[in-house]
RODO-2510 file (C-alpha; in nm, 4 decimals, decimal comma):
residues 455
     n   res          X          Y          Z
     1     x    -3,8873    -0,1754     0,1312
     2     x    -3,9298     0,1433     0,3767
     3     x    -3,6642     0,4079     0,4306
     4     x    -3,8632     0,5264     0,7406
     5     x    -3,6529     0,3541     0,9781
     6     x    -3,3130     0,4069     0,8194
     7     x    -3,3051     0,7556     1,0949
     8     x    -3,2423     0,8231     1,4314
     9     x    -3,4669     0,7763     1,7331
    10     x    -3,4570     1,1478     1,8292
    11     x    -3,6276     1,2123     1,5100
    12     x    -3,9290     1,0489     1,6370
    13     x    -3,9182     1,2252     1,9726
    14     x    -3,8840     1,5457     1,8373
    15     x    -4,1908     1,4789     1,6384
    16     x    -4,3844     1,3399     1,8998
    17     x    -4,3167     1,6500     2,1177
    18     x    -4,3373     1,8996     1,7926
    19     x    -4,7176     1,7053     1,7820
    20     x    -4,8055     1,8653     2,1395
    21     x    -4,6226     2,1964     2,1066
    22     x    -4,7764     2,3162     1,7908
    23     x    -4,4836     2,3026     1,6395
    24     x    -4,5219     2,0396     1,3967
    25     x    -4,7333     2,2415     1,1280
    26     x    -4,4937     2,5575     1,1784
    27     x    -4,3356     2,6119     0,7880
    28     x    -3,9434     2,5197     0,7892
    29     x    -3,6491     2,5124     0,5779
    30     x    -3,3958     2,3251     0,6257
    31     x    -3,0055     2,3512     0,4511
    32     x    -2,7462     2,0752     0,4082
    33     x    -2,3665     2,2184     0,4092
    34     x    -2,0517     2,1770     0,4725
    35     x    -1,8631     2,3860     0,7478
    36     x    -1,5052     2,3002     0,5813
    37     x    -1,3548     2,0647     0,3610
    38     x    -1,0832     1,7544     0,4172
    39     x    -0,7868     1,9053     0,4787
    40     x    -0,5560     2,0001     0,1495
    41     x    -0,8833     1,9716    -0,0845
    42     x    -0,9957     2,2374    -0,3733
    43     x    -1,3776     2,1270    -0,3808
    44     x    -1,6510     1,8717    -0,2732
    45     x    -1,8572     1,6522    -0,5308
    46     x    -2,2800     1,6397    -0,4819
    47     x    -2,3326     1,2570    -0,5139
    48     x    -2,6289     1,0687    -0,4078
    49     x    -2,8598     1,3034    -0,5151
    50     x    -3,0809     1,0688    -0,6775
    51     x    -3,0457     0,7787    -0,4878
    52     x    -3,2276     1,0487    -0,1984
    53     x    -3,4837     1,1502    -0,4145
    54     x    -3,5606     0,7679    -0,4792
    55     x    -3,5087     0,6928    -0,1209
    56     x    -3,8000     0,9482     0,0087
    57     x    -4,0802     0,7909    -0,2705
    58     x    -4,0240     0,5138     0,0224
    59     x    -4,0345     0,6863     0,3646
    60     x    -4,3328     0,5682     0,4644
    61     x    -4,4489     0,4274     0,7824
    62     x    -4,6230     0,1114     0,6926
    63     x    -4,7988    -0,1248     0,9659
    64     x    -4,4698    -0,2874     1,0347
    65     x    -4,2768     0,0590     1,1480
    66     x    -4,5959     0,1405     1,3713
    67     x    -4,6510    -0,1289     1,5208
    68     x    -4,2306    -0,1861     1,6084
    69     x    -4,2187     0,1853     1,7116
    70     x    -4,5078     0,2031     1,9442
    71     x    -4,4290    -0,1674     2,0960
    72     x    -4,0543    -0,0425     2,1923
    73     x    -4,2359     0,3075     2,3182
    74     x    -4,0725     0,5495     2,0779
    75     x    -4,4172     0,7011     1,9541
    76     x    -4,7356     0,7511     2,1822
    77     x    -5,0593     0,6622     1,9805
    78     x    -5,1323     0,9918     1,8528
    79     x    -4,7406     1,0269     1,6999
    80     x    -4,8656     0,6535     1,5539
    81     x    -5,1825     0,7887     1,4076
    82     x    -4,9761     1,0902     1,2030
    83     x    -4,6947     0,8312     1,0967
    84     x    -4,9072     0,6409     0,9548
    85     x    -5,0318     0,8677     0,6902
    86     x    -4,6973     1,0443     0,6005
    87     x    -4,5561     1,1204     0,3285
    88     x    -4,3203     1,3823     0,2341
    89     x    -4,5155     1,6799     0,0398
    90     x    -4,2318     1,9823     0,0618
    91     x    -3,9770     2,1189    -0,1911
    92     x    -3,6344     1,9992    -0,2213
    93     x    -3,3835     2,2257    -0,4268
    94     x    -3,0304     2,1628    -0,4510
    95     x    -2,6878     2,1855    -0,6741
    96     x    -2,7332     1,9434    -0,9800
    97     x    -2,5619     1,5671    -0,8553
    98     x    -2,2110     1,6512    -0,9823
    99     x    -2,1726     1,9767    -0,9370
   100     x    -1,8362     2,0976    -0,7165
   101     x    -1,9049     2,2661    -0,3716
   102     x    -1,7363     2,4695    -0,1640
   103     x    -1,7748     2,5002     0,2242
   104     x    -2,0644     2,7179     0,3678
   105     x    -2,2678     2,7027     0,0812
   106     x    -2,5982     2,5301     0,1108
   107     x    -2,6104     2,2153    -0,0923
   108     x    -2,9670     2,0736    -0,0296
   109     x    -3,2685     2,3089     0,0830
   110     x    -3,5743     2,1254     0,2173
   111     x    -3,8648     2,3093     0,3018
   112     x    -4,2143     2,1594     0,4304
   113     x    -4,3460     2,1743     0,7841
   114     x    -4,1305     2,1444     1,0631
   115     x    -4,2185     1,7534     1,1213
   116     x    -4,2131     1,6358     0,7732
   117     x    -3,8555     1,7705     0,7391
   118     x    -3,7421     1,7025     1,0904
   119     x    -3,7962     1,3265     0,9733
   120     x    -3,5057     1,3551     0,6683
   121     x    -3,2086     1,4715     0,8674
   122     x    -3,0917     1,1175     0,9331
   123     x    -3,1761     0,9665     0,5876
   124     x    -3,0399     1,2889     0,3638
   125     x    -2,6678     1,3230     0,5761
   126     x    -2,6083     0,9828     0,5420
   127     x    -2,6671     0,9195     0,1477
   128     x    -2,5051     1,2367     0,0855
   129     x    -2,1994     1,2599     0,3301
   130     x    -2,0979     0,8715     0,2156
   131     x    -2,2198     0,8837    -0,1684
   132     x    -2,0326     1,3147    -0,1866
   133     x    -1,6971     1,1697    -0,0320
   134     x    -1,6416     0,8777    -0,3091
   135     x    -1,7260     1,1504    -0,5368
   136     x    -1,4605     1,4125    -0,4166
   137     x    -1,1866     1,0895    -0,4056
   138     x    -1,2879     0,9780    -0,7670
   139     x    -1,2757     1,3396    -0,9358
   140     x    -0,9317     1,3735    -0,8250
   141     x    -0,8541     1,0252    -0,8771
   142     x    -0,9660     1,0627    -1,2310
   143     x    -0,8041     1,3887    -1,2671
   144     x    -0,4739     1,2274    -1,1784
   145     x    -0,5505     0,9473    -1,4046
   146     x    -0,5823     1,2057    -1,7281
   147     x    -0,7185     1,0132    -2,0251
   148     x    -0,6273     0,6849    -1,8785
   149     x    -0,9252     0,5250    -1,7552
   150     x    -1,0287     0,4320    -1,4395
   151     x    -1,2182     0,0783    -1,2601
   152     x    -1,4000     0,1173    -0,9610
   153     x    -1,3588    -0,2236    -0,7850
   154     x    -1,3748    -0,1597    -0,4146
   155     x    -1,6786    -0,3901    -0,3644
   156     x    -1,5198    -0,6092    -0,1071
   157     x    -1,3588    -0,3357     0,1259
   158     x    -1,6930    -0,1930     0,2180
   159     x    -2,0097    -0,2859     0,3069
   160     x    -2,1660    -0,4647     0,0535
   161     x    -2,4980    -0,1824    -0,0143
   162     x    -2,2304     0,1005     0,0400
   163     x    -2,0065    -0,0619    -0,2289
   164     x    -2,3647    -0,0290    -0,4779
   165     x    -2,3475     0,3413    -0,4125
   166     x    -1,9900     0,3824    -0,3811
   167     x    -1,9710     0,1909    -0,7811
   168     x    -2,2409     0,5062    -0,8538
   169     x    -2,0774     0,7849    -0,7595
   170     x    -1,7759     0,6588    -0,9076
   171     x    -1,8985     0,6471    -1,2166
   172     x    -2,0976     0,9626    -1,2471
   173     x    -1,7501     1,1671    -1,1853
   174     x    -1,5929     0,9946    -1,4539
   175     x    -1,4814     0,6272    -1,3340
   176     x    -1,5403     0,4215    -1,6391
   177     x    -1,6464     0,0864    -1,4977
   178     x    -1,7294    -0,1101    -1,2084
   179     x    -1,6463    -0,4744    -1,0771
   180     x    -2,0213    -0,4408    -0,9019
   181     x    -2,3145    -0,6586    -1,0918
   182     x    -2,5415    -0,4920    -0,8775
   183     x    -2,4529    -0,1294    -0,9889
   184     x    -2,4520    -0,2455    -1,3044
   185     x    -2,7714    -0,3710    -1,2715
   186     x    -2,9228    -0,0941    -1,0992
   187     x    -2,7668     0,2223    -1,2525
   188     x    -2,6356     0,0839    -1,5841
   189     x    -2,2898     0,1297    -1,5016
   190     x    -2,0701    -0,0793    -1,7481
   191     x    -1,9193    -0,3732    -1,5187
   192     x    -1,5630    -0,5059    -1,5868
   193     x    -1,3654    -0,8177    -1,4890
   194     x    -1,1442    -1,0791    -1,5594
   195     x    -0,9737    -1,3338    -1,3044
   196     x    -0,7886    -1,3509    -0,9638
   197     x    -0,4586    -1,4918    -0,8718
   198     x    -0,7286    -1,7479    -0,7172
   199     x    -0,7540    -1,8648    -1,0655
   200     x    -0,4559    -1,9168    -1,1562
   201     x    -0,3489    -2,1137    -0,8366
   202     x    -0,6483    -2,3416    -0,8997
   203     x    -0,4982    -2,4538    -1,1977
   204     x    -0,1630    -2,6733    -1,2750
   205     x     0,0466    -2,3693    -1,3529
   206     x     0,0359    -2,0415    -1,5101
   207     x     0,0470    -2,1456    -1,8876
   208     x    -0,2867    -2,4047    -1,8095
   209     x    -0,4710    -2,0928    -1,6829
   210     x    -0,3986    -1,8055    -1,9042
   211     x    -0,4972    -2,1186    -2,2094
   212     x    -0,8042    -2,1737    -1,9991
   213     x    -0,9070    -1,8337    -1,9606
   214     x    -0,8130    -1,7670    -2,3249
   215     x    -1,0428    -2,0203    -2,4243
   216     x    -1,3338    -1,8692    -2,2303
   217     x    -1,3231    -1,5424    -2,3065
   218     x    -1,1314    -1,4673    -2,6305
   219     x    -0,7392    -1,3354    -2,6475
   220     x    -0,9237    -0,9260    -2,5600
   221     x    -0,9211    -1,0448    -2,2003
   222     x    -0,6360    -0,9041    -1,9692
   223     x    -0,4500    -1,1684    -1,7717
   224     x    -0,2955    -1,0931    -1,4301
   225     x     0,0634    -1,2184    -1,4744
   226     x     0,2211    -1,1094    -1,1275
   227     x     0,1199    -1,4831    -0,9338
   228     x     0,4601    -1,5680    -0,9712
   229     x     0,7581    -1,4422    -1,1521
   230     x     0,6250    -1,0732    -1,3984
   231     x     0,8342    -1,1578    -1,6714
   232     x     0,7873    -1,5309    -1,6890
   233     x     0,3965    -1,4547    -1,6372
   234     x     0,3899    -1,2072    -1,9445
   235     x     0,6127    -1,4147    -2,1635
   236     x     0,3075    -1,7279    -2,0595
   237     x     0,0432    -1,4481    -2,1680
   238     x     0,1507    -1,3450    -2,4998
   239     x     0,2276    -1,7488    -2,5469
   240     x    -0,1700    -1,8419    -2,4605
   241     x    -0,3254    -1,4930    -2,6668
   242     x    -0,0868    -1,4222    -2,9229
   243     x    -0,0269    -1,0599    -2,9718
   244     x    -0,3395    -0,9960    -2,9709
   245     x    -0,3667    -1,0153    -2,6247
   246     x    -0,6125    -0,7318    -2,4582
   247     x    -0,4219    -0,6664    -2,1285
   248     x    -0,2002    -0,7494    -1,8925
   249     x    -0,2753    -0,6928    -1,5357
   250     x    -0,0060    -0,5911    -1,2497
   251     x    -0,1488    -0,6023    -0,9344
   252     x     0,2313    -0,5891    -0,6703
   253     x     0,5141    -0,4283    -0,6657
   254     x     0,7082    -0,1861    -0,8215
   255     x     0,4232    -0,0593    -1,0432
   256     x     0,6022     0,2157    -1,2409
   257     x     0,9047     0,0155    -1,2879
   258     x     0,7131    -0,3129    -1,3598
   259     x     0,4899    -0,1022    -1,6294
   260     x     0,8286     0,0150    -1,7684
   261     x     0,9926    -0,3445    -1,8091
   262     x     0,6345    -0,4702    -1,9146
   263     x     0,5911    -0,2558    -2,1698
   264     x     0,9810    -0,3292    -2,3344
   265     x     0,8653    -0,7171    -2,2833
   266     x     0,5549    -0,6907    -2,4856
   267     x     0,6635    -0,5142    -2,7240
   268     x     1,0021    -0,7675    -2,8210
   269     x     0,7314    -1,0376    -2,8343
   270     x     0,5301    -0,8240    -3,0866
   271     x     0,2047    -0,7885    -2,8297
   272     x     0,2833    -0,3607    -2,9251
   273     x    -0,1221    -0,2876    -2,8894
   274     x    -0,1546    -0,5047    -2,5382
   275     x    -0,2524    -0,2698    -2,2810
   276     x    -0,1048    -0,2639    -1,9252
   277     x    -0,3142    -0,2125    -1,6278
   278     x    -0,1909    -0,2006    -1,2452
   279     x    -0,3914    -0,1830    -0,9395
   280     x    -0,3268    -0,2483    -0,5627
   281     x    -0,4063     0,0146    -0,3385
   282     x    -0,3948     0,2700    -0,5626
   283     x    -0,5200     0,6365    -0,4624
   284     x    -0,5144     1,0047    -0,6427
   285     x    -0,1518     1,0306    -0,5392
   286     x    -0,0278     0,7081    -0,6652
   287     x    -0,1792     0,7482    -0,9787
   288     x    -0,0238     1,0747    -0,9867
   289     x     0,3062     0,9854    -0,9421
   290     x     0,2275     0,6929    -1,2232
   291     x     0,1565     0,9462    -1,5111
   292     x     0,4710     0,9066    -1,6859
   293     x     0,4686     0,5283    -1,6822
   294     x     0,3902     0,3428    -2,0007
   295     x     0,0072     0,2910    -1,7806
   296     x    -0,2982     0,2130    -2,0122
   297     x    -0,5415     0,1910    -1,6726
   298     x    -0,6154     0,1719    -1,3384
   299     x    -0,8221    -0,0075    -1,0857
   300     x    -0,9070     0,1337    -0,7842
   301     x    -1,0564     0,0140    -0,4839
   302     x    -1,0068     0,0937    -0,0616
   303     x    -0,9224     0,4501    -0,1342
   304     x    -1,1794     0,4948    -0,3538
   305     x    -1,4824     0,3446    -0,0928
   306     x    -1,2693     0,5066     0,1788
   307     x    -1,2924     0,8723     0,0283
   308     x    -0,9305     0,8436     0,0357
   309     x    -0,8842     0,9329     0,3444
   310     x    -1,2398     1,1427     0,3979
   311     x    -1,5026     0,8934     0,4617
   312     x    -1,7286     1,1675     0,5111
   313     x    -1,8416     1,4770     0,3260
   314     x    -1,8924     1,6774     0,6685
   315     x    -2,2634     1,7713     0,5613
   316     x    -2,5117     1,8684     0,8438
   317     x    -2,8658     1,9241     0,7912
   318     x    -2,9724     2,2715     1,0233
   319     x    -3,2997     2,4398     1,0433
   320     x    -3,2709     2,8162     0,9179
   321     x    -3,5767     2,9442     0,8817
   322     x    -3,9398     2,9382     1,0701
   323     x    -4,2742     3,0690     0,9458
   324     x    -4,0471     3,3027     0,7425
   325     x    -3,8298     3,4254     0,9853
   326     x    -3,4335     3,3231     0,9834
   327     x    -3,3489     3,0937     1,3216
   328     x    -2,9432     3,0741     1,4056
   329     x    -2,7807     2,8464     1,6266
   330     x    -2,5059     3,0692     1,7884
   331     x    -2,2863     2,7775     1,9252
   332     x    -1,9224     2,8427     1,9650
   333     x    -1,7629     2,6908     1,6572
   334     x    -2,0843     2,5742     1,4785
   335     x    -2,2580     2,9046     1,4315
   336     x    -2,5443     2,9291     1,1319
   337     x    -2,6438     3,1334     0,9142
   338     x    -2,9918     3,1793     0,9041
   339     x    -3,2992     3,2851     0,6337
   340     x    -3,3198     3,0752     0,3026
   341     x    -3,0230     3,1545     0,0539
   342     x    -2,9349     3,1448    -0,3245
   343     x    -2,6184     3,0414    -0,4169
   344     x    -2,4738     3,1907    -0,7423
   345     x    -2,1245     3,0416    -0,9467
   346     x    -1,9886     3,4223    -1,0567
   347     x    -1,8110     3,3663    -1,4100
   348     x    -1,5151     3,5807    -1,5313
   349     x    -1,5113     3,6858    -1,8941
   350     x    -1,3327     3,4157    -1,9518
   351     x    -1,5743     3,1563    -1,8864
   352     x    -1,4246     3,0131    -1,5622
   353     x    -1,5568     3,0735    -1,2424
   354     x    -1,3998     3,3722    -0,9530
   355     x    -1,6247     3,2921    -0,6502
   356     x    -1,9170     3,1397    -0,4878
   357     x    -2,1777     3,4024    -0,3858
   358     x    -2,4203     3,3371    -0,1379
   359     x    -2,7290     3,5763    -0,1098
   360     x    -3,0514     3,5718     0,0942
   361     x    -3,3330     3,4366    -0,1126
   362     x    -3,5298     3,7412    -0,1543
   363     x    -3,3945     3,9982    -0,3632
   364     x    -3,1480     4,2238    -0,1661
   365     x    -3,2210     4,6178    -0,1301
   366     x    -2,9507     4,7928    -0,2644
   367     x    -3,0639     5,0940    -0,0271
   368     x    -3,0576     4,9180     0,2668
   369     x    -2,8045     4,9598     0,5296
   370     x    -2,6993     4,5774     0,5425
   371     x    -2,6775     4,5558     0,1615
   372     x    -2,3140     4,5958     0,0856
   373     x    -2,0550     4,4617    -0,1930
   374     x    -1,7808     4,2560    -0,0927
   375     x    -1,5305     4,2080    -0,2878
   376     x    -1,3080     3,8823    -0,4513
   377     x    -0,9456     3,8850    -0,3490
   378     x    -0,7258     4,0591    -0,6701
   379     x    -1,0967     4,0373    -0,8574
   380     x    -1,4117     4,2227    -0,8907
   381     x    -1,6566     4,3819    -0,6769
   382     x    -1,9409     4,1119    -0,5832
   383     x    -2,2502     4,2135    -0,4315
   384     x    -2,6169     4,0634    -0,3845
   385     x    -2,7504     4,1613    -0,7600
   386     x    -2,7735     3,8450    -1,0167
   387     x    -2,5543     3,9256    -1,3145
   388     x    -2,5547     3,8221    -1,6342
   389     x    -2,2433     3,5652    -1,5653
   390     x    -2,3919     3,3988    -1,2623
   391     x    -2,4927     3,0770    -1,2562
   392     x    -2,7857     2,9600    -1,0083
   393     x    -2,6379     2,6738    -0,8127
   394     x    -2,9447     2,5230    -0,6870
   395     x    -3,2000     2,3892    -0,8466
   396     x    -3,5324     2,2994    -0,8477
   397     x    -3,5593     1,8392    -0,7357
   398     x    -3,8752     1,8548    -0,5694
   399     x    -4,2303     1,9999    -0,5856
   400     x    -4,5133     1,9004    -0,3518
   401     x    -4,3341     1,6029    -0,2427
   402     x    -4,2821     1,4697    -0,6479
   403     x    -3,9682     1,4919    -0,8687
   404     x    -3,9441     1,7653    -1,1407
   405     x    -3,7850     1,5085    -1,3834
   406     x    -3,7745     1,1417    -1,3819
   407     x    -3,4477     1,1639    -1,4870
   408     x    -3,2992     1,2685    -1,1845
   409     x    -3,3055     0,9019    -1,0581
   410     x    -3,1813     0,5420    -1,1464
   411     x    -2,9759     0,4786    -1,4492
   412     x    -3,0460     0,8037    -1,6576
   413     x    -3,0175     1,0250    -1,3086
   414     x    -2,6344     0,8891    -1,3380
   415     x    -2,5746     0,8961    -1,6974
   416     x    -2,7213     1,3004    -1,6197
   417     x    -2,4641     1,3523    -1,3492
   418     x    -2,1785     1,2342    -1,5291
   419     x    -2,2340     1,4889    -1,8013
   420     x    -2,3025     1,7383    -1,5244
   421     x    -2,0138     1,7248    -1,3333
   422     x    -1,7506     1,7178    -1,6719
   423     x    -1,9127     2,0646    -1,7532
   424     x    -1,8959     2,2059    -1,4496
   425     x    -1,5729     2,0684    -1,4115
   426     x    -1,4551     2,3064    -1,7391
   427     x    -1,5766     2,6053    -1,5649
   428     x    -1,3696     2,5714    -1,2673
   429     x    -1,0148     2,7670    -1,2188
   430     x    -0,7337     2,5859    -1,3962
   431     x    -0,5704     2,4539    -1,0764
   432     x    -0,8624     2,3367    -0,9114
   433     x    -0,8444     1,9724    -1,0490
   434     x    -0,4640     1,9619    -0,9089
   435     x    -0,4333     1,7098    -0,6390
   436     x    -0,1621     1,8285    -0,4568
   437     x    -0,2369     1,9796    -0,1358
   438     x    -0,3948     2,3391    -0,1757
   439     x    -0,6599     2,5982    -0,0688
   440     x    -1,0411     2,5613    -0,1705
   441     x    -1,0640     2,6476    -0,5487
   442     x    -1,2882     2,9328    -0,5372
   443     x    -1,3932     3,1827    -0,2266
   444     x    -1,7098     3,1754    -0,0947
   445     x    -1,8169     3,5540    -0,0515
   446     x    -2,1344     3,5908     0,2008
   447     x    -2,3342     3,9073     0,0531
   448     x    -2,5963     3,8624     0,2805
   449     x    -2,5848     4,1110     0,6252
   450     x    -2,6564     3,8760     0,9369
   451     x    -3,0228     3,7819     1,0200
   452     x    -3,2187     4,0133     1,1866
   453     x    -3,3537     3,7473     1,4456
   454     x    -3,2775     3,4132     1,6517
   455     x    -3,6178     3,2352     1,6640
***
């Protein structure tokens, strides 16, 4: 199915006009970042990464766009005739899907002509604002959760393609399951599952539908005991699967204190390798405060497809650069920065990172007037050369409209993010996976002296 129409109607205008103005075939680049991140948060997540990349194989105006787009009058025949052989043929370069972020640093550069990129705006915010913010609530829910694991199973709080995506990015920042078929399907995330209270109010009591349930899926399945009465529904547990019951399930109440008394029940009836698992409304903070509780696992669901809070990453997608010459937009409070940038991770000798450097593309003059060193609170002097420790954030996605690797989409561009984002993870300041309230991880030090032109 075509992506062309998942965008906004301006986009067309613009291009239409762009097609009489000349402007269309000017060379642009556009940057995706963030101007600031949700309030009390040490770093963003890149997510959807390759579910864009997939998404612009199919943004492509087919007969059916055309013909809906000039009947409603949103393209003049001549916009029509250059729709309908589009297809994107720029470069896209951006931080590895995974990788943290900090705010003013470009995540995404696309460059092409103006109208090929003008098209994207709509389709690239969206996947990455929604797909980035699970990411950022999951790597600090899975921080919190330490080597407990985590389920995504937010399917039915959100819409139902969001909660696809939402499963994804999940999983590439360590969740280890979802409750979604369809991600599993799609992305070969491991899917998990067991029964509702539904179930067990379907049958003539508790005892008939742990035995039933049992008897369908072997005594490793985890039973939700908290229909009725906790203890009465673990003591009916460990009497249909023995002790070698796989889990119990706690989905109400007191959840530390219900883990505690759980655990002391199980283990008098001898089930000492059952595993205890709570959900119900569980976010980063929850789980937090649930570390020293006798906790095996956690499900997670509206916080997690909420972004806990942050439903959106914040990106915006702004032209800064023409025909080779930087272009700023000088509004009050949304200023840009414009020319084409590098951004570099700077690495102490320790390993971990001090500071985000961001640098014009070309290679600065050390001579030149603009071309000084700033410096890293209590660190070292940083300046526009490339050391040895620096770490080139973006990367290479896109050449001449095609993918440098296949295995930056689908299942394998997932299983690659995953990895990805635990590395980079290790590099990162010890406090920055804390998720109490606090200041960005790392600053973000601008070497780069302001552009010599508006356009």
């Amino acid at each position: 199915m075509s992506t062309a129409l998942l965008t906004d109607h301006y986009e067309l205008t613009m291009l239409r006009a762009a097609l009489r103005s000349g402007a269309a075939e000017r060379r642009a680049v556009f940057e995706v970042f963030t101007r600031s991140l949700p309030a009390g948060r040490r770093f963003g997540v890149m997510a959807g990464t390759g579910r864009l990349l997939a998404a612009l194989a199919d943004f492509r105006f087919g007969p059916a766009e055309i013909d809906h787009l000039s009947a409603t009058g949103v393209v003049d025949p001549d916009t029509a005739d250059w729709l309908a052989s589009y297809q994107f043929r720029g470069d896209v370069d951006g931080f590895a899907e995974g990788e943290p972020f900090l705010p003013d640093t470009p995540v995404l550069v696309v460059e092409g002509t103006f109208a090929e990129c003008v098209l994207l705006e709509t389709l690239v915010l969206s996947v990455l604002n929604h797909d980035s913010a699970i990411a950022a609530a999951g790597s600090r829910m899975v921080a919190a959760a330490g080597d407990r694991p985590c389920i995504e199973m937010g399917g039915r709080r959100t819409h139902e393609q969001a909660a696809v995506a939402a499963a994804r990015a999940a999983c590439l920042v360590g969740f280890t399951a979802t409750s979604n078929l369809e991600a599993a399907r799609r992305y070969g995330v491991p899917s998990a599952g067991t029964s509702a209270h539904a179930f067990t109010l379907a049958h003539h009591d508790e005892a008939a539908a742990f035995a039933a349930q049992v008897a369908a899926l072997g005594a490793g399945t985890t039973l939700l005991v908290d229909t009725y009465d906790i203890p009465t529904g673990i003591a009916n547990a460990v009497a249909a699967a023995g002790s070698e019951l796989g889990a119990i399930r706690i989905d109400s109440g007191d959840l530390a204190g219900g883990a505690r008394a759980a655990r002391t029940q199980l283990d008098q009836l001898g089930a000492e390798s059952t595993r205890i698992i709570v959900t119900g409304d569980l976010d980063e903070h929850s789980i937090a405060r649930l570390a020293s509780a006798p906790v095996d696992g956690y499900g997670v669901g509206t916080s997690l497809v909420t972004g806990s809070g942050a439903p959106t990453a914040g990106f915006v997608y702004k032209l800064v650069e023409v025909d080779g010459e930087p272009v700023v937009k000088t509004s009050v409070g949304k200023r840009s920065r414009g020319g084409r940038k590098d951004v570099l991770r700077r690495l102490g000798p320790d390993g971990l990172a001090v500071a985000d450097l961001v640098i014009p593309r070309a290679p600065l003059d050390r001579s030149a007037a603009g071309a000084s060193a700033a410096r890293v609170p209590g660190g070292e002097a940083l300046d526009g050369a490339v050391g040895r420790r620096d770490r080139h954030l973006l990367v290479p996605l896109m050449r001449g409209g095609q993918l440098v690797a296949d295995t930056l989409v689908g299942a394998a561009g997932v299983a690659r993010a995953r990895e990805h984002h635990r590395l980079a993870l290790e590099s990162l300041p010890a406090g920055a996976r804390e998720v109490s309230f606090g200041r960005p991880c790392l600053p973000v030090v601008v070497a780069a002296a302001e552009p010599r032109t508006s356009f």
